[in-house]
ZAVO-710772 format. One record per residue (C-alpha): x, y, z; residue in one letter. Coordinates in steps of 0.1 Angstrom, whole numbers, plus 5000, padded with zeros to 4 digits. Each point is the difference from the previous one (the first is absolute). Layout:
XYZA ...
END
This chain:
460447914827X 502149995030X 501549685007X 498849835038X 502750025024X 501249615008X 498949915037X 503150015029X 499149645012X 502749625005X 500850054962X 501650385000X 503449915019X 502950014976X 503449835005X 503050194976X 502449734997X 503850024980X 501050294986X 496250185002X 501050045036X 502450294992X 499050074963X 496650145012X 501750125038X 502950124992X 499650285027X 499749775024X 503749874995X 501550314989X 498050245018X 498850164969X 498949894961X 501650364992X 503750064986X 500749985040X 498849634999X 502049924968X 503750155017X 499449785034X 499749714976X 504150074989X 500750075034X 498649685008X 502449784978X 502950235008X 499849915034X 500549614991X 503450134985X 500550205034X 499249765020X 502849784975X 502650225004X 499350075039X 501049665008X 503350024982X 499049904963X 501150214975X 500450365006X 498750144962X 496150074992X 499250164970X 496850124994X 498950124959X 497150224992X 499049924960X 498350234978X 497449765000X 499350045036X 501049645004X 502449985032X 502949745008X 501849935032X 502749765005X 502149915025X 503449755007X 498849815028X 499249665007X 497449994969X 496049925012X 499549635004X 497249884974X 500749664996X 498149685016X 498950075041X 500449635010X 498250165034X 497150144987X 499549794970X 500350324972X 501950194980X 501850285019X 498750254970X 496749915008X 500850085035X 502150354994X 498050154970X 496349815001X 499149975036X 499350285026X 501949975036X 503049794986X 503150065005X 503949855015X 499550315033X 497049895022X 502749875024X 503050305004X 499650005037X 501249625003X 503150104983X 498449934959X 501850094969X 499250355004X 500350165041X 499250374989X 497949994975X 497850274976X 497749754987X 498049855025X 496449874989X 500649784965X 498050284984X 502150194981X 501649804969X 496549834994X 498050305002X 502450204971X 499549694981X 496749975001X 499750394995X 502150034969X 499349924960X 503249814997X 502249855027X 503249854991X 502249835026X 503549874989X 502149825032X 503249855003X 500949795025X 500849635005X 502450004969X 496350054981X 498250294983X 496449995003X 497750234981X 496550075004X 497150224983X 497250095015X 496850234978X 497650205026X 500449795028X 500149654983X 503149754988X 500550014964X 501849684992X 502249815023X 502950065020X 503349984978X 502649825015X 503449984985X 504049965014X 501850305001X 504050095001X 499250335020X 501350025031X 498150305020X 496949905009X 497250235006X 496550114986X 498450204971X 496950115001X 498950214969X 496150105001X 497350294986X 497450095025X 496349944989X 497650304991X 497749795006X 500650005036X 502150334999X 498450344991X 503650084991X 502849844999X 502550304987X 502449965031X 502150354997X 503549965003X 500250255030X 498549705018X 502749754993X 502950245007X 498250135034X 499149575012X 503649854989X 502050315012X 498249925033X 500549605000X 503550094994X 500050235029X 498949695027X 501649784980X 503950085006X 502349864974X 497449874976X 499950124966X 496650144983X 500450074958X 497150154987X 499750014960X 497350214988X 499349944957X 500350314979X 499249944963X 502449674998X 502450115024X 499949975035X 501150255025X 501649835033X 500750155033X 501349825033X 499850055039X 502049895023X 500950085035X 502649765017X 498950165038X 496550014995X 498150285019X 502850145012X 501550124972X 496350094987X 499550235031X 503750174990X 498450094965X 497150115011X 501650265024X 502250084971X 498050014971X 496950185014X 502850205020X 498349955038X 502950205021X 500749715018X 500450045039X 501349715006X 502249664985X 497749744986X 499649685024X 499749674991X 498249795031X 498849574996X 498849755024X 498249745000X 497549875021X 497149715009X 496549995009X 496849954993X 496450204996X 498249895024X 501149775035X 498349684981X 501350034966X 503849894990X 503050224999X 501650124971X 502950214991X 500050324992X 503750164982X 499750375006X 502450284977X 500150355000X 501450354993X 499650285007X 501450355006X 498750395013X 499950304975X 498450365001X 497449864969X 499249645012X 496749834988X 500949724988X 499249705011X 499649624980X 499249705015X 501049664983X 499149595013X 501149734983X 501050254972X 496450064994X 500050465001X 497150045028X 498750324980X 497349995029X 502549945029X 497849765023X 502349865030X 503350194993X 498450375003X 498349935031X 503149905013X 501750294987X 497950225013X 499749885036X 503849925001X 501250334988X 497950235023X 500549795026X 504349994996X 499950394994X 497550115025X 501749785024X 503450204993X 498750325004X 498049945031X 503749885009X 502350294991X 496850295012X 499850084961X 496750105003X 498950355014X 497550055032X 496049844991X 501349924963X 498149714984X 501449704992X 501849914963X 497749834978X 500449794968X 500050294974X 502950165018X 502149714997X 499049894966X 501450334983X 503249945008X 500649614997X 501149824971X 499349665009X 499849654978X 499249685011X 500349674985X 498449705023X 500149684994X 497649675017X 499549624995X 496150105008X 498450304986X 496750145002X 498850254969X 497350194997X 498749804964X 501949854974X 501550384992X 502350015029X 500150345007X 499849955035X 500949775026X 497749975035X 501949765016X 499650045038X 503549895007X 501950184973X 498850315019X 501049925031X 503449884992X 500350354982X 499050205027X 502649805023X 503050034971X 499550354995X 499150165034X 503749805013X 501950154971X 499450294999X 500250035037X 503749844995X 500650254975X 499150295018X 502449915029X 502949944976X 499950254976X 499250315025X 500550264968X 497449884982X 497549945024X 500450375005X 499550054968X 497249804991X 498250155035X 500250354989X 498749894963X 496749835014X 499850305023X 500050264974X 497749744980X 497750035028X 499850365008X 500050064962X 496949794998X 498350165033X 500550414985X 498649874966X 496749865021X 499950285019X 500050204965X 497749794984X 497650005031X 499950374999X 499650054957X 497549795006X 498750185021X 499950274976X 498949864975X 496849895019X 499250335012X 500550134961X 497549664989X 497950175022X 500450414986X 499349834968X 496949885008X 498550315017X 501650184961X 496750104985X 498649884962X 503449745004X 498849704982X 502749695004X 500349704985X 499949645015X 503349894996X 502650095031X 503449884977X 501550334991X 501949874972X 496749964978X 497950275015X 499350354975X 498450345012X 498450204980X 500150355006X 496950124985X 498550344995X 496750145017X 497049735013X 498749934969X 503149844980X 499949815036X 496749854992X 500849884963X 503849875011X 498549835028X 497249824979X 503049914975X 502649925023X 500949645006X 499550035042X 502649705006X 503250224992X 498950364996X 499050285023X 499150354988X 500750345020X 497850324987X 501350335004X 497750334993X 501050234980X 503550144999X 502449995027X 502150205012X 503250094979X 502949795025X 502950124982X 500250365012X 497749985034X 501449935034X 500049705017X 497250135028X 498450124970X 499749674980X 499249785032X 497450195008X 498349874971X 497849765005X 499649884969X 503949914997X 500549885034X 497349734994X 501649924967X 503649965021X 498049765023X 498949754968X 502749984989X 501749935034X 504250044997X 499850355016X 501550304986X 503750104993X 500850315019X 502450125017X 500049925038X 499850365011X 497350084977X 496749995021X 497949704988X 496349895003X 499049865027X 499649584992X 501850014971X 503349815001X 504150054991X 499749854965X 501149644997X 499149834967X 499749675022X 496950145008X 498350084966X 496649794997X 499650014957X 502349874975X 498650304979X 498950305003X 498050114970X 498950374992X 496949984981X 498350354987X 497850134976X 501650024963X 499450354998X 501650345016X 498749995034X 501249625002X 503150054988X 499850285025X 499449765028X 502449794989X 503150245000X 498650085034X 500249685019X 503249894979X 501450345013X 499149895036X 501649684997X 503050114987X 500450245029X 499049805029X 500949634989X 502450014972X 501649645005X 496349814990X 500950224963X 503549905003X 499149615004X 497449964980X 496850025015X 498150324984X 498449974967X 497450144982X 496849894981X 499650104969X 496350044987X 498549964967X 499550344986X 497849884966X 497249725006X 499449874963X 497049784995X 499349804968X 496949805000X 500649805029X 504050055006X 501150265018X 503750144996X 501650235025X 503250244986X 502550145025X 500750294980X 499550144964X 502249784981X 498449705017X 496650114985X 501250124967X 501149594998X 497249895013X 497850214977X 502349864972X 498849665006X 496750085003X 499850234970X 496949984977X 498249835035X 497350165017X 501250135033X 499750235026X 502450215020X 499850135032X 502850145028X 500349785027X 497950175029X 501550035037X 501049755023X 496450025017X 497849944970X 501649654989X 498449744997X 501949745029X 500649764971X 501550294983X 502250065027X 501149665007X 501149914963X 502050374992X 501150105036X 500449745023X 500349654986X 503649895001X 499949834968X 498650284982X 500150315016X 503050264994X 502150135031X 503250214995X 502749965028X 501050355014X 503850014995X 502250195023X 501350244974X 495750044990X 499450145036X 502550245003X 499550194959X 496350005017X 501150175031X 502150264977X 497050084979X 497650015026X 502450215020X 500150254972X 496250004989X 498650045036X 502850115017X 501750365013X 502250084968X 497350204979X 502650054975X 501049734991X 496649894999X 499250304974X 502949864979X 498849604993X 496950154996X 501750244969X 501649724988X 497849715001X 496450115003X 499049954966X 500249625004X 497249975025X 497550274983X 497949694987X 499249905040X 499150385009X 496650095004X 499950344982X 496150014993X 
END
């Protein structure tokens, strides 16, 4: 009996109060409960350290990955304060790990303990906490070292407080995220290298040490960079090898404002560098440390700044030629480098993620930084303005011949959509993604009708072809396009044909480019008898002269059909070839059984045709090799071809094999 769904009515409103708030929310915090989720949570306690070591205290974090998937940060700065708030009445850990929006930087823009800060709301170090199985926080500060435990979100114990003769102060936090809350916690190390190597980055002359557990050992690599993003942007026009156009810049200023005319001012500390090179593209974005993977504020300003400067300088110096369009973003973006690290006393994220920043005034004071620099630039550095103009230029009318080029093959391609339709007894499949879709090239009407009925319609289309067609490796070209039957095959299959430019060509029917081929395979699929294999060597032939680069990459196999159906009482075997069925038989010896050859294409049974010839999982295809193709040609060449000797001499040679498939009744 179903149970009576509980009435919405005064009594249905729910408050989640401690640690429930993030335990059973934890995307709303972290923006996911994925393994997403689980890294902003170190990221979030890292940032306390950063925010530490911004300000001047201590310049060393180190970071350690266990095998357990436990993680601990520490840091030398001033140590968290957890003792008694004669303010508020409380315990500062009660504050810092047990109660949502707490926290010592509410007031940066009045000049607080922390002007540029990463941590902003009080969320971060109480939401880990909450979010984790264990939570251990050792501080020292005051001459004291506390120690605390915390178990899924809870205090387990008291606060231990005892003297100590250290002298650094600073914080430990050591801590195993909660799978409770987490649907995986396995943080891979690729993420810790790829976060701290950035802190370290925007973070100039601070220390990161990451120590990653191995068996009992631990593995330990540092970063470092004493200039910040400058000497990141030298690296990365090094190391990815760029071809630089011009020297790196390094360009600051600050500035104050405010959002909006009735809101207050705040400072804003902008940083950046940046240099030109023939394969630009790279562009990061940094505020308050925090890596703005989705840009926000800085882009926008990057992008209006940029085109603006550079448009402005060409206009200037009569760059462009007569009725050109204008530069746009694209043409500027593949050939800057560019790195920014920003900095405010009032920042506005997206969410608790920070991967963006929409502050109104941030933009503006971006757009006004980097429009005047650049225009100062230009006027003293006259070589590489040049320079820079004539990159963006070629950027651009690279850009315009490729959409001109793309407009017209697309062009193409329509009008070839459109032959394919009008291609008669072409049956496609629903699925436009060429990467899954198969033809089958089928033989006569009525193996269409049984593959079709078999087929699964998402991924695979089926082209029939009657009868035999024409033998491609010793007619002409006019010859073979006047073929109907090939030129509508050609059209399917949609790359074109290879042949040579002063060879006279069907009309519609494409230079070959492989860009253009509509099937991830093409499958040949015949009888399993002498006028299929017939067919087969036909169209393979056909291929091989008129598009040999779909054999040579892989795109032409064949299906191989059952040649025995075995049936024992209600199982049915299918053998390949003889030895096949002698094993079979072998199995099934002393059984009661009946044997049959597998009939044509046309006469299966759809189910039949799906489970042996075109299910993926258990059908059999065999991938035309290069080297296959061409011993085909030789031997077709010498069977059908010109050369009746040599014809007369396999046949002396090698006849007697085949005397079991001739029909001498």
């Amino acid at each position: 009996m179903s149970k009576k769904k509980p009435e919405y009515g005064n009594t249905s409103i729910q408050v989640l109060e401690g640690e429930d708030r993030v335990r059973k929310r934890p995307a709303v915090i972290f923006g996911s409960d994925g393994l997403d989720g689980c890294e902003h949570a170190v990221f979030e306690i890292v940032s306390n350290s950063i925010d530490e070591a911004r300000e001047k205290h201590g310049d060393l974090i180190i970071v350690t990955r266990y095998a357990d998937k436990s993680v601990e940060v520490e840091d030398f700065g001033r140590g968290c304060p957890v003792d008694w708030n004669e303010k508020v009445g409380r315990y500062n850990w009660e504050l810092v790990f047990c109660e949502m929006y707490a926290g010592g930087k509410y007031n940066n823009n009045d000049a607080g303990n922390y002007e540029y800060s990463l941590g902003l709301n009080g969320l971060g170090t109480c939401a880990t906490q909450y979010a984790s199985e264990f939570f251990d926080a050792v501080i020292h500060r005051d001459g004291f070292k506390y120690s605390l435990h915390f178990e899924k979100g809870r205090i387990a114990g008291e606060m231990k407080k005892e003297p100590t003769t250290r002298k650094k102060t600073g914080s430990l936090f050591h801590w195993k995220p909660d799978l409770e809350v987490f649907t995986d916690i396995d943080i891979p190390v690729e993420y810790y290298r790829d976060m701290l190597k950035r802190q370290a980055v925007v973070n100039a002359g601070v220390t990161f040490r990451f120590r990653n557990q191995v068996g009992k050992d631990f593995e330990t690599e540092e970063y470092r960079y004493e200039n910040g993003i400058l000497d990141y942007l030298g690296e990365i026009t090094e190391s990815e090898q760029r071809s630089p156009i011009t020297m790196p810049q390094y360009w600051e200023a600050e500035r104050v404002g405010r959002d909006r005319a009735d809101m207050e001012d705040y400072k804003v500390k902008i940083t950046a560098a940046v240099c030109f090179a023939r394969q630009g593209g790279r562009l990061e974005y940094y505020h308050n440390s925090s890596w703005l993977e989705y840009g926000g504020a800085p882009e926008k300003a990057a992008r209006n700044a940029f085109v603006y400067a550079i448009d402005a300088y060409l206009k200037q110096e009569n760059k462009y030629n007569k009725n050109e369009s204008k530069i746009t973003w694209q043409d500027v973006y593949d050939c800057l480098v560019l790195v920014t690290n920003c900095f405010s006393t009032k920042t506005s994220y997206e969410n608790q993620t920070k991967k963006a920043v929409t502050n109104k005034f941030i933009q503006d004071a971006m757009v006004e930084f980097f429009r005047a620099r650049l225009q100062v630039y230009f006027i003293e550095n006259k070589q590489e303005a040049e320079m820079i103009a004539a990159q963006v230029l070629v950027n651009k009318r690279s850009r315009e011949s490729a959409e001109h080029a793309r407009t017209a093959m697309k062009g193409k391609l329509q009008a070839s959509v459109n032959i394919t339709n009008r291609v008669q007894k072409f049956v496609d499949c629903r699925s436009k993604d060429p990467s899954v879709r198969e033809l089958y090239i089928v033989e006569g009407d009525s193996a269409l009708g049984s593959v079709k009925l078999g087929r699964d319609a998402e991924f695979q289309g089926i082209m029939p072809v009657r009868g035999k067609i024409l033998n491609c490796l010793k007619a002409d070209y006019a010859r073979i396009f006047k073929s109907e039957i090939i030129t509508d095959l050609l059209r399917v299959i949609g790359c074109g044909v290879e042949v040579r430019e002063k060879e006279k060509k069907a009309k519609d029917l494409n230079a070959f480019d492989l860009n253009n081929l509509r099937w991830n395979k093409i499958v040949i699929c015949t009888d399993a008898d002498e006028d299929g294999y017939h067919i087969r060597t036909l169209i393979l032939t056909m291929l091989y002269r008129l598009v040999p680069t779909l054999i040579r990459e892989g795109f032409v196999y064949i299906a191989e059909s059952p040649l025995f159906e075995i049936n024992c009482r209600d199982k049915t075997w299918f053998a390949y070839n003889e030895q096949e069925k002698a094993e079979i038989l072998k199995k099934l010896e002393g059984k009661k059984l009946t044997i049959q050859r597998s009939k044509g294409l046309g006469e299966n049974e759809p189910e039949m045709m799906w489970m042996t010839t075109m299910n993926p999982k258990t059908r059999r295809l065999i991938k035309v090799m290069p080297e296959d193709a061409a011993r085909t040609a030789v031997y077709f060449d010498m069977l059908l071809g010109d050369n009746l000797q040599a014809r007369k001499d396999y046949i002396a040679d090698n006849g007697y094999k085949y005397l079991d498939l001739a029909d001498i009744s």
